[in-house]
SETORBA-167889 format. One line per 4 residues: number of its first residue (from 1); their letters; for each residue x, y, z of C-alpha. Coordinates in nm, 2 decimals, padded with zeros to 4 digits. Example, Ala and Ser with C-alpha at 12.3 -4.5 7.8 and 13.67 -1.06 7.14 Angstrom:
<nodes>
1	as	01.23 -00.45 00.78 | 01.37 -00.11 00.71
</nodes>
This chain:
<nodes>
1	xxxx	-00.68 -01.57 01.24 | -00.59 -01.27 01.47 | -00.79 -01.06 01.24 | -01.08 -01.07 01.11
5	xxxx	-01.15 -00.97 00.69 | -01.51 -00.78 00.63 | -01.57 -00.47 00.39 | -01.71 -00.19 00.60
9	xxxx	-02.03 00.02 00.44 | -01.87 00.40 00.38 | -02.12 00.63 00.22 | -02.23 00.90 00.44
13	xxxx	-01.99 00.81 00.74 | -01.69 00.98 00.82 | -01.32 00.88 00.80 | -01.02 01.14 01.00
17	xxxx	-00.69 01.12 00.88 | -00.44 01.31 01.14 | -00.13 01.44 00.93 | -00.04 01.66 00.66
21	xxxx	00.24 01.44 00.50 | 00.28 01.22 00.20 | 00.14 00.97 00.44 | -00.20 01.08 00.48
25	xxxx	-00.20 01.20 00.16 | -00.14 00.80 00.05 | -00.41 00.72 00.33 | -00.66 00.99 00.10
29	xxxx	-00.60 00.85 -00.24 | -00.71 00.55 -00.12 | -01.01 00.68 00.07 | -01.10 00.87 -00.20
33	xxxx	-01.21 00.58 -00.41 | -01.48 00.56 -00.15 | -01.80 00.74 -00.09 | -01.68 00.80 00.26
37	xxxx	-01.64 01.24 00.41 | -01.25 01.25 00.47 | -01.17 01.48 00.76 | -00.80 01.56 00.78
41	xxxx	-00.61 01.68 01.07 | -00.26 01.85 01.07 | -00.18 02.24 01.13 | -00.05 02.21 00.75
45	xxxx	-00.07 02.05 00.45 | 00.15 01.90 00.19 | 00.10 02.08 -00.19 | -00.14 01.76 -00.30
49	xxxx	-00.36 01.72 00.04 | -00.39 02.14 00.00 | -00.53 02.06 -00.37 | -00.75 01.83 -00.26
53	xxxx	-00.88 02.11 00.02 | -00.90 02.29 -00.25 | -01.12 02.14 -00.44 | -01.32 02.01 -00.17
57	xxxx	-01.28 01.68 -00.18 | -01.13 01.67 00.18 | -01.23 01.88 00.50 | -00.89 02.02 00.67
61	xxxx	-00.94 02.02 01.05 | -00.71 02.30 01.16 | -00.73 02.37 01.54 | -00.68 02.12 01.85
65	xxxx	-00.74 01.75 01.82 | -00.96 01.67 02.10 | -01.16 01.29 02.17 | -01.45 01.46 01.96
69	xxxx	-01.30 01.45 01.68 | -01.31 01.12 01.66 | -01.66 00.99 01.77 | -01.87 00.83 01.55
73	xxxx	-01.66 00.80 01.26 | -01.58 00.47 01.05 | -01.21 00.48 01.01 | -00.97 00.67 01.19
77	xxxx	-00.57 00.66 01.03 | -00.28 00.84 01.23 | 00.03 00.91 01.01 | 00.19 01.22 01.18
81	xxxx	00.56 01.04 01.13 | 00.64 01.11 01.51 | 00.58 00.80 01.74 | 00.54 00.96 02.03
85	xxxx	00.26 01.20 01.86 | 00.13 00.91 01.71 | 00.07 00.70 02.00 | -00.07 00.96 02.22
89	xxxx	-00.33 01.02 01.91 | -00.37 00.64 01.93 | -00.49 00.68 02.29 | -00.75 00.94 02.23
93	xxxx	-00.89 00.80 01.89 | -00.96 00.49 02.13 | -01.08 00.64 02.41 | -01.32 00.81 02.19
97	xxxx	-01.46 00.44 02.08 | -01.32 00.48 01.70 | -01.16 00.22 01.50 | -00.79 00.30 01.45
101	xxxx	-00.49 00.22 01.20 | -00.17 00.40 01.30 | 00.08 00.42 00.98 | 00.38 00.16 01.06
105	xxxx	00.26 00.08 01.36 | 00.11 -00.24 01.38 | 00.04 -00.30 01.75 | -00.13 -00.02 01.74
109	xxxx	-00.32 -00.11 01.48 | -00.70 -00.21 01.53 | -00.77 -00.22 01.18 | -00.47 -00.31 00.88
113	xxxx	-00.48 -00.19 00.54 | -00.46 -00.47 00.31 | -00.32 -00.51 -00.05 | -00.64 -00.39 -00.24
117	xxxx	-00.71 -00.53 -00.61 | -01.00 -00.30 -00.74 | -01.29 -00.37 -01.01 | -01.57 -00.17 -00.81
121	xxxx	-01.80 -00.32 -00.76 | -01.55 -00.64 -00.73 | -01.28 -00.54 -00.44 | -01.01 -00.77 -00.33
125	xxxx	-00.89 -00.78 -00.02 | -00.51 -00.93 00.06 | -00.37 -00.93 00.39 | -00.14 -01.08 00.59
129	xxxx	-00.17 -00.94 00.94 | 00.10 -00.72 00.88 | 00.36 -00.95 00.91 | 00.47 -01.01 00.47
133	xxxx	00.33 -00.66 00.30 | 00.59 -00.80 00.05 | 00.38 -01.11 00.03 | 00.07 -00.95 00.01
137	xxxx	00.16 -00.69 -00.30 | 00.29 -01.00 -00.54 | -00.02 -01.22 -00.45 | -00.24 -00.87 -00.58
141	xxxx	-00.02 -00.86 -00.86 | -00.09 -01.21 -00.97 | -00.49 -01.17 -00.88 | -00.45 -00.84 -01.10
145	xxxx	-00.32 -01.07 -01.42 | -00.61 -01.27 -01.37 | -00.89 -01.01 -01.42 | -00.96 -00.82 -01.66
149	xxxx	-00.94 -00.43 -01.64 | -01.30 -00.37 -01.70 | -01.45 -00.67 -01.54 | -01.60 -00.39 -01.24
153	xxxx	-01.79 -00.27 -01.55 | -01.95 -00.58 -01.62 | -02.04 -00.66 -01.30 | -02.19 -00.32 -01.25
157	xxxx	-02.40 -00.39 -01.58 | -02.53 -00.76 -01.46 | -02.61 -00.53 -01.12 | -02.85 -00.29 -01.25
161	xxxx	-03.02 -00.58 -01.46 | -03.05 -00.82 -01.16 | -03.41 -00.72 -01.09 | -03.51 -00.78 -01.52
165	xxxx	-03.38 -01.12 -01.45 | -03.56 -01.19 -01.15 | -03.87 -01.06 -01.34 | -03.80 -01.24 -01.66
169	xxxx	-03.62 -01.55 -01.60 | -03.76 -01.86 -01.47 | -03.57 -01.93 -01.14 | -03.47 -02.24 -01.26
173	xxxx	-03.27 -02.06 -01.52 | -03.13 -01.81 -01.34 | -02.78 -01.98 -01.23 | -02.77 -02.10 -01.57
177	xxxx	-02.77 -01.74 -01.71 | -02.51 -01.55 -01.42 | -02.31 -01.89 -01.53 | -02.36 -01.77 -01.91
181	xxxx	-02.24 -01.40 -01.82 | -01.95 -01.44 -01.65 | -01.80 -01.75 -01.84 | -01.94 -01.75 -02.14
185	xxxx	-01.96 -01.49 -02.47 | -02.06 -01.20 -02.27 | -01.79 -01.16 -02.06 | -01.55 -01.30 -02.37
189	xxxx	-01.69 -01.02 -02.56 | -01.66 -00.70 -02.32 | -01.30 -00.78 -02.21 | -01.20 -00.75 -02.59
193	xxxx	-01.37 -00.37 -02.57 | -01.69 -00.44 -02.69 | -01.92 -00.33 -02.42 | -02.19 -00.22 -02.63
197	xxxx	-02.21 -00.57 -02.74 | -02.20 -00.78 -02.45 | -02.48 -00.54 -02.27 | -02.67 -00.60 -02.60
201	xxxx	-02.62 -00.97 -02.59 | -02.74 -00.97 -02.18 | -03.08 -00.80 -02.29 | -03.14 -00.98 -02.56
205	xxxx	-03.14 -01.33 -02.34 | -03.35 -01.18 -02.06 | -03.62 -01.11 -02.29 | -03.59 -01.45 -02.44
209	xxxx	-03.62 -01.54 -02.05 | -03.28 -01.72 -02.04 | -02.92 -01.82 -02.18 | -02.87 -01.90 -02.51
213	xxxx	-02.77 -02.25 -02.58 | -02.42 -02.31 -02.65 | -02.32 -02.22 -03.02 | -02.11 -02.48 -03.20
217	xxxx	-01.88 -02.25 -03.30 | -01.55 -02.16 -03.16 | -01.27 -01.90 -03.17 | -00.94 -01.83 -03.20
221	xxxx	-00.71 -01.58 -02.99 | -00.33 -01.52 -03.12 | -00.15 -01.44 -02.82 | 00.18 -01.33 -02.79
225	xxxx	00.35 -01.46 -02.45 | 00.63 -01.17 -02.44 | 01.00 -01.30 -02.51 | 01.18 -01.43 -02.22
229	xxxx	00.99 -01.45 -01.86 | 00.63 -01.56 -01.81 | 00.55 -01.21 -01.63 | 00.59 -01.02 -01.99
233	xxxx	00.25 -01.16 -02.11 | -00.03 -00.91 -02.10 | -00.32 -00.96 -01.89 | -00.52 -00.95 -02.19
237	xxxx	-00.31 -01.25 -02.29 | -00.37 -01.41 -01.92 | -00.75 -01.40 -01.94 | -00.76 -01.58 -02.28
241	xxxx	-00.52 -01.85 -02.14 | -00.77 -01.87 -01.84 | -01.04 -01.88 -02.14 | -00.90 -02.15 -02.34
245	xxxx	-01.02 -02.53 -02.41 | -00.71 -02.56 -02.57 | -00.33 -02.45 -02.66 | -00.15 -02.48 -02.95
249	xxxx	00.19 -02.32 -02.81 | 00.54 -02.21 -03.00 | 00.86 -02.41 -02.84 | 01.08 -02.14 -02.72
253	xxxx	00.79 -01.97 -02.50 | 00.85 -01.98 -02.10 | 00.68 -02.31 -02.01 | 00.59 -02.14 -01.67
257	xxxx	00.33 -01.94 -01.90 | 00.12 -02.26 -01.92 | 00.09 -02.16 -01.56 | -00.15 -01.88 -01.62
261	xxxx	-00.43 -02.18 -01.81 | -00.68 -02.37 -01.66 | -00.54 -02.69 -01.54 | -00.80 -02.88 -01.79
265	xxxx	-00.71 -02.68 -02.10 | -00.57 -02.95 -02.35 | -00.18 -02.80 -02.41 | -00.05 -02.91 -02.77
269	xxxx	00.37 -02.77 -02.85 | 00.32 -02.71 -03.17 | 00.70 -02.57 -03.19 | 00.95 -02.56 -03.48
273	xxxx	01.32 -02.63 -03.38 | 01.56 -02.52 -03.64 | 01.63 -02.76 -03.94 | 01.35 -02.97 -03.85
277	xxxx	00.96 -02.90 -03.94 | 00.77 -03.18 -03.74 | 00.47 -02.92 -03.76 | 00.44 -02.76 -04.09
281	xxxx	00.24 -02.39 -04.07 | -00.07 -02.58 -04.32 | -00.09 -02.85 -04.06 | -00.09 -02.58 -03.79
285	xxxx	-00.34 -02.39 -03.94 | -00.57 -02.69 -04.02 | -00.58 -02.73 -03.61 | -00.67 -02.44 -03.53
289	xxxx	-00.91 -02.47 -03.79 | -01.06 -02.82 -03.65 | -01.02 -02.68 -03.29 | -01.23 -02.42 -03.30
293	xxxx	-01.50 -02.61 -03.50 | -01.53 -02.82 -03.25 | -01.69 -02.54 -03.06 | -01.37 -02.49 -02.85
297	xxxx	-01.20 -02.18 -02.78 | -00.86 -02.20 -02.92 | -00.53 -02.00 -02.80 | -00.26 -02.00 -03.05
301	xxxx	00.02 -01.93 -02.79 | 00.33 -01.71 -02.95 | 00.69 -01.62 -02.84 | 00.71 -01.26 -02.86
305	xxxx	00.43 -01.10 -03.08 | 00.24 -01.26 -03.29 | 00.22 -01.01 -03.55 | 00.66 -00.95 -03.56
309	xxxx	00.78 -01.22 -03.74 | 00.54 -01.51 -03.59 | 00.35 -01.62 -03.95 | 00.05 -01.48 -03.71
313	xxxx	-00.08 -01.35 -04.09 | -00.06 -01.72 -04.25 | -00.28 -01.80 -03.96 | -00.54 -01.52 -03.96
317	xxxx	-00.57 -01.63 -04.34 | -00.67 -01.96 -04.30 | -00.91 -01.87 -04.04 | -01.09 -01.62 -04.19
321	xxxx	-01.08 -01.84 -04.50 | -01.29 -02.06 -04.29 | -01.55 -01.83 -04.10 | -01.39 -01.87 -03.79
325	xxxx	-01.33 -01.53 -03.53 | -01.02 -01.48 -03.48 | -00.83 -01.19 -03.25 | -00.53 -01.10 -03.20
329	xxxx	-00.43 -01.02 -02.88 | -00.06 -00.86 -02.91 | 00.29 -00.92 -02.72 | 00.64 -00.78 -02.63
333	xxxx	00.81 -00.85 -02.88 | 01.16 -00.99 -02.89 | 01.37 -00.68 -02.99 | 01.23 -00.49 -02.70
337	xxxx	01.30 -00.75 -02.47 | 01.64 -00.78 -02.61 | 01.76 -00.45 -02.55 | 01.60 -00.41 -02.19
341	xxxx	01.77 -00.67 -02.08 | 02.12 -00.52 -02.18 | 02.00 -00.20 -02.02 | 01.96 -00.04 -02.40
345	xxxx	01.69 00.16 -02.55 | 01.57 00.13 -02.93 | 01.54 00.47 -03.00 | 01.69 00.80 -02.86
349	xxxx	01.66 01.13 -02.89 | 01.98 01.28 -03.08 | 02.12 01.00 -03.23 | 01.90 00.71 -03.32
353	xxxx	01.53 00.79 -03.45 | 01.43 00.52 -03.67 | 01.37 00.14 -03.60 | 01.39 -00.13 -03.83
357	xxxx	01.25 -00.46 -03.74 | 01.39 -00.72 -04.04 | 01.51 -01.04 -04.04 | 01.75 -01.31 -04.23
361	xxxx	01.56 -01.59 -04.25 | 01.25 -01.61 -04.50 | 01.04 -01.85 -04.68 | 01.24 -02.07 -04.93
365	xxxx	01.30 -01.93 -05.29 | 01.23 -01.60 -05.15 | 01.51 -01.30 -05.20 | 01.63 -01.19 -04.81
369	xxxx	01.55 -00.85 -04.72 | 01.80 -00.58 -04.82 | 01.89 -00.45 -04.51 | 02.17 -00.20 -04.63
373	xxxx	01.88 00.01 -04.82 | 01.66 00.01 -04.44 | 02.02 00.10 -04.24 | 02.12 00.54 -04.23
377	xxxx	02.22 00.72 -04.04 | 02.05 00.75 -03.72 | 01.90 00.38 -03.76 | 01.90 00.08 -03.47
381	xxxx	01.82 -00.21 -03.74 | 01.71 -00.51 -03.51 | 01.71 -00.84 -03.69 | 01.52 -01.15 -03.57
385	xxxx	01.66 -01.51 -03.71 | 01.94 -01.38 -03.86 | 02.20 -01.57 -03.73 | 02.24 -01.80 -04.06
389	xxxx	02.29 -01.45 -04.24 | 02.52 -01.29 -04.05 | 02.84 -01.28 -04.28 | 02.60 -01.18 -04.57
393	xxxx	02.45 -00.86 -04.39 | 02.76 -00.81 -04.27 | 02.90 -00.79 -04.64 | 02.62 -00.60 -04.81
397	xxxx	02.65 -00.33 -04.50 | 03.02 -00.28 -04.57 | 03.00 -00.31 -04.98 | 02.69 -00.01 -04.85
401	xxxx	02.95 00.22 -04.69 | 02.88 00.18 -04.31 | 03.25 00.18 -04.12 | 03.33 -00.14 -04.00
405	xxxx	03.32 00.03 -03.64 | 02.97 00.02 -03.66 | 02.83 -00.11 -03.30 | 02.69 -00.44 -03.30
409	xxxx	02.52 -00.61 -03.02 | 02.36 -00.97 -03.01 | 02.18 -01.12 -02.74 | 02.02 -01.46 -02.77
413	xxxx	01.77 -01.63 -02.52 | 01.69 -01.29 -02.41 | 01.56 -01.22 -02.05 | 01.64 -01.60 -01.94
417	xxxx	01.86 -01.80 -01.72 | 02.09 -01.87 -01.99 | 02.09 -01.55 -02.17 | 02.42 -01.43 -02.38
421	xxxx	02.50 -01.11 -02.44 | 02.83 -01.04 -02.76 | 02.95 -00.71 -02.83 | 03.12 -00.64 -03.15
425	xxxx	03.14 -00.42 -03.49 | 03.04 -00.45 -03.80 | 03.37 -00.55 -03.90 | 03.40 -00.87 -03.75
429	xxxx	03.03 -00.96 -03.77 | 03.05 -01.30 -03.89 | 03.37 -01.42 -03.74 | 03.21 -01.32 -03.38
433	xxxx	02.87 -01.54 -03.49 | 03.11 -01.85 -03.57 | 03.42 -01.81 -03.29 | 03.10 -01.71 -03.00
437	xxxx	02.92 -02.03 -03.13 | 02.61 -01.79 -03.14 | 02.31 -02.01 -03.21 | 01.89 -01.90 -03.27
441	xxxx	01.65 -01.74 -03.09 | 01.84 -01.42 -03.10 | 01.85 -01.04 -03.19 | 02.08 -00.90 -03.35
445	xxxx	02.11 -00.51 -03.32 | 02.32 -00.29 -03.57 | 02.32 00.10 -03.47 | 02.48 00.42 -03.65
449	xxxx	02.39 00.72 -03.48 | 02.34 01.03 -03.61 | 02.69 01.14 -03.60 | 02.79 00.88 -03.89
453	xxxx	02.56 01.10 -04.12 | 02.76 01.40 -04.02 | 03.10 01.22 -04.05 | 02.97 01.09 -04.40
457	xxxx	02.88 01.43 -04.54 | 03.27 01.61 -04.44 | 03.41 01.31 -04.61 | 03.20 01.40 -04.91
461	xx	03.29 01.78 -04.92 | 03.63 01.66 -04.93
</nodes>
C-alpha cells in the first residue's frame, strides 16, 4: 500500500479549505458531516459557501493566506481551480507542517479522499489511491445495497447501552448478545421501521442478563426483485436476501439477484412457465408455510412487485391463516420498467393523467377484466399477461369507440439483453401479436391522450 487507511479524530480541531468555488463547497458538505471548525479561504464566495457563512456554519478567511493559517489544523484541502495557485498553496500548507489534499491533484496529495459509505457511527472508507475513483464509487454503491439506511441508528443505540451490558451481562454472554443484536430479531426488527421495538427488545434482554434463546418460529418477507436487471431491487429487498435461510424464487427474475444472498441460503425456483404448473400456488404456499416453521426465515423472491399481479395476496392469506409474520417488502414493478426502458413516461401532464394497471390473464372460470370501461380519454392502460388476449381487447376497445389509431406499444423481457420493443395501433393489435411472434413476460401499453376526448366531443356536436 502507498497509503495508508485510518479515521482521524475531528471534534474541536480545525479543517481550511482555500477556494470559494463549487469545489470547496463539495470539500464543505462533506466536512460538515463532521464535528470539525471549517475555515475557508478565498476573497469570495460562491452563493451556497456564502449561506453557509451565513449561518455560521463555516468561518470565511478573507485577507492574505500566510503559513499560519495552516498550523495546527487536521485537514487542509486546496481547490482554487488554478494549478499554479494551487501548487504554490501546496508549498506553504506543507511548510507549515499540515496535512494536505489538493483537488485533482494527486501528487500533491498527502491525504486522498476516499468513496465514503455513511451510517455514523459506522463509516466506510473506499479508496483506491487515486488511480480508479470510478472503481471506488460502484464498490460504495454495492456496500450501500448491503446496509440498511438506519443501521448508524442502531449502532448508536447498542453504543449508549454498552456500559448496561457490561454491568448486567455475564461476560460469558456478552458476544453471544452483540451476536443476538446485530444478526438476530433486533436488527430484523429496526430495519423494517420499528425502532421503538428493537430498543425495547435490547432492554428487555439486558435486564434478563443476556439473549433470548432462539424462538422456533420463523418469518416470511415478499420481496419484489424489480423487473428486468438485478440493480432494480431495493436495498430493503437486499438486506432480507442477506437475511434469508431460504429462497423460494419466481422463474423470470434476474438470476444475478441470487447474488445479493448469503452463499448458504438454500435457493428453491419455484417458477411457473406458461402452460405448465409444476408448482401449483397451494403447494407454494404450504412451503412457505413449512419453511418458516421450521424456524427459518423465508424470502418469497418476486419478479416485479409482489403486490401488482404476483398472487403476493394468496400468499399473505395462507400465512396469516397460519400465525406466521409475514412483510411485504415492495418492488418496481414491470409497467414502470417497461416504459423506462423505451424512454416513456406513464403519466404526463396535459395529456395522460390516469394509469390503469390490468391484465388478460386471470384465474380459470373467472370473467377477464373489462378494460374498455378503465380506458378514456387521457388514460395509459398498461396490461400485464395479456398477450393470449390481445385480439379480444383489441375488439372490445374498438366495439368501445377508441380510433383504431390509438398508439400501442409492447415491450417484452423488459430492461434485458433480449428485450423487444413493437410499435403499433389499436387497429392492428392482434395481427402485430401473431406476425411479431410476441410471446409472455410482457407489457402491453394502450394510450389516448387527452386530445381524443376533445376530438370525441366535436364529433358529437356534429
Amino acid at each position: 500500500m502507498k497509503t495508508f487507511p485510518m479515521f482521524l479524530r475531528m471534534e474541536d480541531r480545525t479543517v481550511v479549505i482555500v477556494g470559494g468555488g463549487e469545489q470547496a463547497a463539495q470539500k464543505c458538505r462533506l466536512i460538515l458531516k463532521t464535528e470539525a471548525r471549517i475555515v475557508v479561504a478565498a476573497g469570495a464566495l460562491e452563493d451556497e459557501l456564502a449561506a453557509m457563512h451565513g449561518t455560521g456554519r463555516i468561518v470565511w478567511h478573507e485577507g492574505a493566506i500566510m503559513p499560519a493559517l495552516f498550523a495546527d489544523t487536521a485537514l487542509v484541502f486546496i481547490a482554487t481551480g488554478c494549478p499554479g495557485a494551487d501548487a504554490a498553496l501546496h508549498a506553504m500548507a506543507r511548510e507549515a507542517g499540515a496535512l494536505v489534499n489538493v483537488v485533482d491533484a494527486p501528487d500533491l496529495c498527502d491525504a486522498i479522499t476516499p468513496s465514503i459509505v455513511d451510517r455514523d457511527p459506522v463509516v466506510i472508507a473506499i479508496g483506491t489511491e487515486g488511480t480508479a475513483p470510478v472503481l471506488a464509487r460502484q464498490i460504495k454503491t454495492r456496500v450501500e445495497e448491503m446496509l440498511e439506511p438506519r443501521l448508524g441508528d442502531l449502532a448508536a443505540l447498542s453504543g449508549r447501552l454498552r456500559g448496561a451490558v457490561a454491568r448486567q451481562v455475564p461476560r460469558a454472554g456478552r458476544r453471544d448478545f452483540w451476536r443476538w443484536v446485530f444478526n438476530g430479531a433486533p436488527r430484523q426488527t429496526h430495519a423494517r421501521g420499528a425502532e421503538r421495538e428493537a430498543a425495547e427488545m435490547l432492554k428487555t434482554a439486558i435486564a434478563a442478563g443476556g439473549a433470548p434463546q432462539e424462538q422456533s418460529g420463523g418469518s416470511v418477507a415478499l420481496v419484489g426483485a424489480g423487473a428486468g436487471k438485478r440493480d432494480l431491487i431495493t436495498m430493503r429487498g437486499v438486506q432480507r436476501l442477506q437475511e434469508a435461510d431460504i429462497i423460494f424464487h419466481d422463474r423470470l427474475i434476474d438470476p444475478d439477484v441470487l447474488e445479493y444472498a448469503r452463499r448458504d441460503a438454500e435457493r428453491v425456483c419455484v417458477g411457473k412457465a406458461p402452460g405448465a404448473h409444476p408448482w401449483p400456488q397451494d403447494r407454494i404456499n404450504g412451503l412457505l408455510v413449512s419453511a418458516a416453521r421450521q424456524g427459518k426465515r423465508v424470502v418469497r423472491l418476486k419478479c416485479g412487485d409482489p403486490g401488482v399481479f404476483a398472487r403476493g395476496g394468496e400468499e399473505i392469506d395462507a400465512l396469516a391463516t397460519a400465525g406466521i409474520p409475514c412483510e411485504i417488502v415492495p418492488g418496481v414493478t414491470a409497467a414502470c420498467v417497461a416504459a423506462a426502458s423505451i424512454g416513456s413516461v406513464l403519466t404526463e401532464r396535459g395529456k395522460t393523467d390516469t394509469l390503469v394497471l390490468s391484465t388478460g390473464t386471470c384465474r380459470p372460470g373467472d370473467t377477464p377484466p373489462d378494460v374498455s370501461r378503465s380506458m378514456h380519454a387521457g388514460t395509459t392502460l398498461a396490461l400485464y399477461m395479456s398477450v393470449k388476449a390481445a385480439p379480444t381487447i383489441q375488439h372490445d376497445l374498438l366495439a368501445a369507440g377508441h380510433p383504431p389509431s390509438t398508439r400501442v406499444d409492447i415491450v417484452t423481457n423488459a430492461d434485458r439483453a433480449d428485450m423487444q420493443v413493437v410499435e403499433t395501433t389499436l387497429g392492428i393489435l392482434g395481427d402485430t401479436v401473431r406476425t411479431d411472434s410476441i410471446a409472455n413476460p410482457a407489457i402491453i401499453f394502450i394510450r389516448s391522450d387527452k386530445s381524443a376526448r376533445q376530438i370525441s366531443t366535436v364529433n358529437a356536436a356534429a
